[in-house]
C-alpha positions as CSV (number, residue, x, y, z in Angstrom):
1,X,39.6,120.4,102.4
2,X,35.6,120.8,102.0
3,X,35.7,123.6,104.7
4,X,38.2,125.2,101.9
5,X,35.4,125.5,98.7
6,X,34.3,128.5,97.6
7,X,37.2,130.4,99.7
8,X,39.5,132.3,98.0
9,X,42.9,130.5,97.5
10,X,45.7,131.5,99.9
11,X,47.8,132.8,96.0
12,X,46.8,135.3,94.1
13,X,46.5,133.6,91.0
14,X,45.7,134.9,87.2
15,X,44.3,132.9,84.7
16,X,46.0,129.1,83.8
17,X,49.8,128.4,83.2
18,X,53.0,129.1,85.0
19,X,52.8,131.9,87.5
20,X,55.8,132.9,88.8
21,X,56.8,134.4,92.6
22,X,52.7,134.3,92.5
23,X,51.9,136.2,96.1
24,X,50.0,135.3,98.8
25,X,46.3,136.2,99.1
26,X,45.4,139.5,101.4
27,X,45.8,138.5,104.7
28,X,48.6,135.4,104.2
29,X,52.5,135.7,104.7
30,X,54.9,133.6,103.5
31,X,57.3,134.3,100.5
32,X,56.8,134.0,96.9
33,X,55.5,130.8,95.1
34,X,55.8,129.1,91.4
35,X,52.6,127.8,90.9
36,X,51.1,125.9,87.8
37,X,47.3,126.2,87.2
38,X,45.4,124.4,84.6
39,X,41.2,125.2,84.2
40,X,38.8,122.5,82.9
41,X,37.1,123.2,80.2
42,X,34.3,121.1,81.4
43,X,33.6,121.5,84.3
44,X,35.5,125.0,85.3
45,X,37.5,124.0,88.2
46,X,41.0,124.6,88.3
47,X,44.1,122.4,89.4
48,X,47.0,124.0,90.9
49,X,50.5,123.1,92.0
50,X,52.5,125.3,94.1
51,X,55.8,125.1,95.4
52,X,58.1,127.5,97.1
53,X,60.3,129.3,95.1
54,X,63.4,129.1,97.1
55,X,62.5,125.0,97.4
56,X,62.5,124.9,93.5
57,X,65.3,127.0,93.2
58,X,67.9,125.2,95.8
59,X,68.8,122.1,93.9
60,X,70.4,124.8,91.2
61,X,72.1,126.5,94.1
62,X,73.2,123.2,95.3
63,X,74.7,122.6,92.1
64,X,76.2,125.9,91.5
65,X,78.0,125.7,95.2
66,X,79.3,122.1,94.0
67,X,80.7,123.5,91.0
68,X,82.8,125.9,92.4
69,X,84.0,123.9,95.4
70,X,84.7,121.3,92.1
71,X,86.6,123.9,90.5
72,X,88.2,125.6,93.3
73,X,89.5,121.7,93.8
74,X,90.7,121.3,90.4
75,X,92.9,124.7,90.8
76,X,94.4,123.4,93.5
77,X,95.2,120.1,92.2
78,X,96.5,121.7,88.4
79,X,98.3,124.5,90.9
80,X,99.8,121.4,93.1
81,X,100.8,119.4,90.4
82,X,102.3,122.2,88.5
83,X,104.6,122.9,91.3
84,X,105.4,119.3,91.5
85,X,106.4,119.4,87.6
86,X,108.1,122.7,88.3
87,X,110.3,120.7,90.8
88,X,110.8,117.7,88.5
89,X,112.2,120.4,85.6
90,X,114.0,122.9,87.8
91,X,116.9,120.3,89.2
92,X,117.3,119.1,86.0
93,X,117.3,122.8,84.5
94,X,120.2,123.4,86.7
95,X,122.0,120.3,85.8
96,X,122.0,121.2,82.0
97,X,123.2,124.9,82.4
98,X,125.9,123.9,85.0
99,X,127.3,121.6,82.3
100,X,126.6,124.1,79.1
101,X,129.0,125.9,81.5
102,X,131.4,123.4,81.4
103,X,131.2,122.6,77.9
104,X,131.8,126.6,77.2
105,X,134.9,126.5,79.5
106,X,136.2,123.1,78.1
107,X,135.3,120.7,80.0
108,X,134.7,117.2,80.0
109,X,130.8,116.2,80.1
110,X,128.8,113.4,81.0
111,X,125.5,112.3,80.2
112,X,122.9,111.8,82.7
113,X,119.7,109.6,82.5
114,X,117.1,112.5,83.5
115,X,113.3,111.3,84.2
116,X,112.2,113.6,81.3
117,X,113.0,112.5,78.3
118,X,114.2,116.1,76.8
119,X,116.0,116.8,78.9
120,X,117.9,113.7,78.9
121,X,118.4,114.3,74.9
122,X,119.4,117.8,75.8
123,X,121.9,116.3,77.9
124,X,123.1,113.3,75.5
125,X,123.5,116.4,73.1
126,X,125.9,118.2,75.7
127,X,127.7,115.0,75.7
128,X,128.4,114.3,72.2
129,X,129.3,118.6,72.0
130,X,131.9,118.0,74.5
131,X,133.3,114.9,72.9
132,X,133.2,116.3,69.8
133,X,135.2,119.4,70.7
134,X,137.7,117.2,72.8
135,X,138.6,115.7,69.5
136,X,138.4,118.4,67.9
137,X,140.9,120.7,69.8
138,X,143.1,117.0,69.6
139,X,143.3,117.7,65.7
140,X,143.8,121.1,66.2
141,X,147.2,120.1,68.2
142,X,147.8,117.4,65.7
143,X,147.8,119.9,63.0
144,X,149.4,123.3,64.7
145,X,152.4,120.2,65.5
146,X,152.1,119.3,62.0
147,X,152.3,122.9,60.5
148,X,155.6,123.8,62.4
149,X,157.4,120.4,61.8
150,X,156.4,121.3,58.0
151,X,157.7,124.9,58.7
152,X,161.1,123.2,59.5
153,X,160.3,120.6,56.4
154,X,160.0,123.6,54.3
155,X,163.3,125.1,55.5
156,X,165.3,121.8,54.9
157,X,163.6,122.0,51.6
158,X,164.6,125.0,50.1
159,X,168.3,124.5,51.7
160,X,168.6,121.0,49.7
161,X,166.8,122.8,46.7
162,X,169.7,125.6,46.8
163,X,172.5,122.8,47.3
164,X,171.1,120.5,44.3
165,X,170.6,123.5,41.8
166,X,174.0,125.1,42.6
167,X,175.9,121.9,42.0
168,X,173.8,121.4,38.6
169,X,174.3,125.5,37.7
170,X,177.0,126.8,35.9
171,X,176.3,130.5,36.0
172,X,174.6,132.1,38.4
173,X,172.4,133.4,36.7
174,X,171.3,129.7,35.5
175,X,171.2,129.5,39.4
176,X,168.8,132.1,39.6
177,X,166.3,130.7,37.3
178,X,166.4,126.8,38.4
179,X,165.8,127.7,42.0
180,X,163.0,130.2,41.3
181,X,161.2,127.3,39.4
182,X,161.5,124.6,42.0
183,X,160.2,127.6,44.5
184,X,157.3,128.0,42.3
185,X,156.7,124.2,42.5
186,X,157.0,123.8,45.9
187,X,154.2,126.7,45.9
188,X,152.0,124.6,43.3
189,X,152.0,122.0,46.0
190,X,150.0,123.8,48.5
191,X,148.0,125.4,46.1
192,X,146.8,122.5,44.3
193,X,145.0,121.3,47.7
194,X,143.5,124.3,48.2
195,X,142.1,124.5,44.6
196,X,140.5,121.0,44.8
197,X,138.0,122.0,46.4
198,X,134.8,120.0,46.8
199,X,135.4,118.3,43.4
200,X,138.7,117.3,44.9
201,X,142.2,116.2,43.7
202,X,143.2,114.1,40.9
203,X,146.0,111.2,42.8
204,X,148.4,112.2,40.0
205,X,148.3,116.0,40.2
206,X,148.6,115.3,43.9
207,X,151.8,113.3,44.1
208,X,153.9,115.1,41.6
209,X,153.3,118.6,43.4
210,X,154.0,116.9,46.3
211,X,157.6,115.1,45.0
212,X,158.2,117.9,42.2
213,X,160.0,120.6,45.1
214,X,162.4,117.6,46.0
215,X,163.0,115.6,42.7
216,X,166.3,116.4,40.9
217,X,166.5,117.9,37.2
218,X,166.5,114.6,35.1
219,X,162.9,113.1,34.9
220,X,164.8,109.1,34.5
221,X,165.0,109.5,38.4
222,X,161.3,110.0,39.1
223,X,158.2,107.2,37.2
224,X,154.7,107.8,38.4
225,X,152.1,104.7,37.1
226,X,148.6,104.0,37.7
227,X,145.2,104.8,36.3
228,X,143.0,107.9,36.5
229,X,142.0,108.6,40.4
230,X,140.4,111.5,41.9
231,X,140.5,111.9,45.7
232,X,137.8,113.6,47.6
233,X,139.0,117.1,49.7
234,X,140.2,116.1,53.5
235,X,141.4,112.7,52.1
236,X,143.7,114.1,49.7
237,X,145.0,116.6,52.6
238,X,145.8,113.5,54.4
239,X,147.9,111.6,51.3
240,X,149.5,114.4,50.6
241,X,150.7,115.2,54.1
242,X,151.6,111.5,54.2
243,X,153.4,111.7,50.5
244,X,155.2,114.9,51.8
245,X,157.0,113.2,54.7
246,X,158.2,110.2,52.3
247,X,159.3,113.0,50.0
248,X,161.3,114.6,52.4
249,X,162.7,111.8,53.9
250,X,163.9,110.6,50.1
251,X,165.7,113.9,50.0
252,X,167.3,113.5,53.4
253,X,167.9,109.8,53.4
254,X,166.7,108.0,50.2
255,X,166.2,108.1,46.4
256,X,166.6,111.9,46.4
257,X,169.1,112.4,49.0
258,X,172.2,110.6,46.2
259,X,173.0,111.5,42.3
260,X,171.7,108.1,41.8
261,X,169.0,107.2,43.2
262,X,165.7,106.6,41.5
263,X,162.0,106.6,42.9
264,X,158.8,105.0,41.6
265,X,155.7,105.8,42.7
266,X,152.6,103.3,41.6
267,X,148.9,102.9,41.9
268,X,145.8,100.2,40.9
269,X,142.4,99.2,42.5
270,X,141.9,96.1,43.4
271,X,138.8,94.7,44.9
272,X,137.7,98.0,46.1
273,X,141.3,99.0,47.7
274,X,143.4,101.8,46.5
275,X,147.1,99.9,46.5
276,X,149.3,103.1,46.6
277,X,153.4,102.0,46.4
278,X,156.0,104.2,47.0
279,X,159.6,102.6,46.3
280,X,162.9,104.1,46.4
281,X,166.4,102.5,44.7
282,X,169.5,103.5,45.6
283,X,173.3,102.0,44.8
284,X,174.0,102.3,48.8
285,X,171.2,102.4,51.0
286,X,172.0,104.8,54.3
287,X,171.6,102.8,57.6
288,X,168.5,103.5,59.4
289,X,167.4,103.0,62.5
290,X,164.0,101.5,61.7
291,X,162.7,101.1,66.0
292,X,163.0,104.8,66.0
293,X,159.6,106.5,65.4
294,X,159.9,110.2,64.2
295,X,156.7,112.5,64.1
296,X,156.5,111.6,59.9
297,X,156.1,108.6,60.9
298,X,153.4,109.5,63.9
299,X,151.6,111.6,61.0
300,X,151.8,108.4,58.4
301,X,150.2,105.6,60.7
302,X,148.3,107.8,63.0
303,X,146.2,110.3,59.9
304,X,146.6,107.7,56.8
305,X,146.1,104.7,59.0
306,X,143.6,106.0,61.5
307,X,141.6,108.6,59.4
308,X,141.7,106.2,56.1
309,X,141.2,102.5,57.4
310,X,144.3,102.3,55.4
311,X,146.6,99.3,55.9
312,X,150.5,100.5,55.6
313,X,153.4,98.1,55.4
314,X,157.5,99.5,55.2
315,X,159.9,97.6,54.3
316,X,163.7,98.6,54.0
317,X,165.6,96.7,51.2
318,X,168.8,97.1,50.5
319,X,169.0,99.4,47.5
320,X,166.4,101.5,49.2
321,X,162.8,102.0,51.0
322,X,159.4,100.0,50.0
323,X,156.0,101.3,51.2
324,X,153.2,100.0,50.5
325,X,149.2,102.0,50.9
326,X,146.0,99.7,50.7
327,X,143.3,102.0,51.5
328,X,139.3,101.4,50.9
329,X,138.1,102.9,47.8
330,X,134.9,104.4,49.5
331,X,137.3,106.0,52.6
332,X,138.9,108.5,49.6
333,X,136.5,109.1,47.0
334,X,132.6,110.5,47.6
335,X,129.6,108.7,46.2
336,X,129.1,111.1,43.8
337,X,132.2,110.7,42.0
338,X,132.3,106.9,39.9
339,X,135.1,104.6,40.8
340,X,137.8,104.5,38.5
341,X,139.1,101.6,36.4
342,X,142.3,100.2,36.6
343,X,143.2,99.5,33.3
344,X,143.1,103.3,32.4
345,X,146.9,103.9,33.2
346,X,149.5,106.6,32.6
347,X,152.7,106.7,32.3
């Protein structure tokens, strides 16, 4: 290094700091050079250090070329694993609009346990639709079956109506004006379930527009007891349909169907049960054949019974027919209305 004093320094160099791409001195090659120089103040001599500046400069190229082969890596990976997810949805995709298919075109549905837990609720949901439209288009049957056997009903009706007031008429035109009443009545009885509405159907409203097209003129043949009870909508459709096959089997067979015969119709609560008792006396009860089930009956047991938890008992007593409702309280009236008391009754 002593052969080296005094000679000029292979970079041309400036003053003291950082010089950077510093060039060689006249007669040197090489490239360009970051060199730090520092002068002391004492003694004037300067310290340098030099490096290349592609050696300082490759450890940030290094890292640069690692972060892209990094990121190029994750890409592949997210793009992998995306198509792997893709896979894992599409099946299950397919699944779910094959059976919306089936549930548009009616057909039964099945759940499936899918490894994604929307789409298995997705699919629950197709489930329950499809079950809930099966039962659905059930009570549609029910109740296109129960609208043309009332269709007949309503035929025999207005026949017996005609027969009753022309034996009870002495003119015709006395004729005239009895059966245009009980016409209007039997009217009144379809009306008054429409009207309810939400704030549904007072019990007593609903059983004499029910009886009222079949009863006869004197009003010693027909009592109605029991306390104040009002019936929520849909279960007030369903007591009614029941209370219009009893009536018109009491003007075929029973109370109604004689110049004699006398019906009662009662109601209490008791321990949260609606007890709703429908009994018929006549001087000579007409045989019946009790095995045989008839579709009133189907619509009694299977919508009162069913729909209403209710508990129906008939019995068939000699001077006429005993039925007997016991139906839960909270199956017939909503929360919001209060419960009514069973002293409260009318005669």
């Amino acid at each position: 290094m002593s052969s080296d004093v005094g000679k000029t320094f292979f970079l041309n160099l400036d003053g003291t700091g950082i010089q950077h791409e510093a060039e060689p001195a006249e007669g040197r090659e090489g490239g360009t050079y970051t060199a730090i120089v520092g002068e002391s103040g004492v003694s004037g001599w300067k310290a340098v250090v030099w490096a290349s500046t592609k050696t300082i400069e490759e450890p940030m190229r290094h890292s640069l070329r690692m972060l892209l082969a990094g990121g190029l890596l994750v890409i592949a990976i997210g793009a992998f694993a995306a198509w792997l997810l893709g896979r894992q949805i599409a099946g299950p995709v397919r699944r779910l609009a094959r059976d919306a298919r089936r549930l548009g075109a009616g057909e039964p549905v099945h759940a499936i346990e899918y490894p994604i837990a929307e789409v298995a609720t997705v699919s629950s949901a197709l489930a329950e639709a499809a079950l809930d439209r099966e039962q659905a288009e059930n009570e549609i049957r029910l109740l296109m079956r129960e609208v043309a056997h009332r269709s007949k009903n309503q035929l025999t009706v207005v026949s017996s109506m005609a027969k009753q007031t022309a034996r009870s008429s002495r003119t015709f035109a006395g004729f005239q004006d009895a059966f245009q009443k009980r016409l209007h009545g039997l009217a009144r009885s379809t009306d008054l379930l429409i009207a309810g509405g939400a704030a549904g159907v007072e019990l007593r409203e609903l059983l004499a527009a029910q009886v009222d097209p079949f009863r006869p003129d004197s009003a010693e043949r027909l009592k109605m007891t029991g306390p104040k009870f009002r019936l929520a909508n849909q279960p007030a459709q369903t007591v009614g349909l029941a209370v219009h096959e009893l009536a018109t089997n009491a003007s075929k067979y029973g109370a109604f169907s004689t110049s004699t015969g006398r019906l009662e119709i009662s109601w209490k609560v008791k321990d949260d049960i609606l007890i709703l008792t429908w009994r018929e006396h006549v001087s000579k009860g007409r045989r019946r054949n009790v095995r045989r089930r008839g579709f009133g009956t189907e619509i009694i047991e299977r919508m009162v019974g069913g729909t209403l938890d209710a508990e129906i008992s008939r019995v068939f007593h000699r001077d006429g027919l005993e039925c007997v409702f016991r139906i839960p309280v909270d199956r017939l009236v909503p929360d919001s209305l209060q419960n009514p008391s069973p002293t409260d009754e009318v005669d």
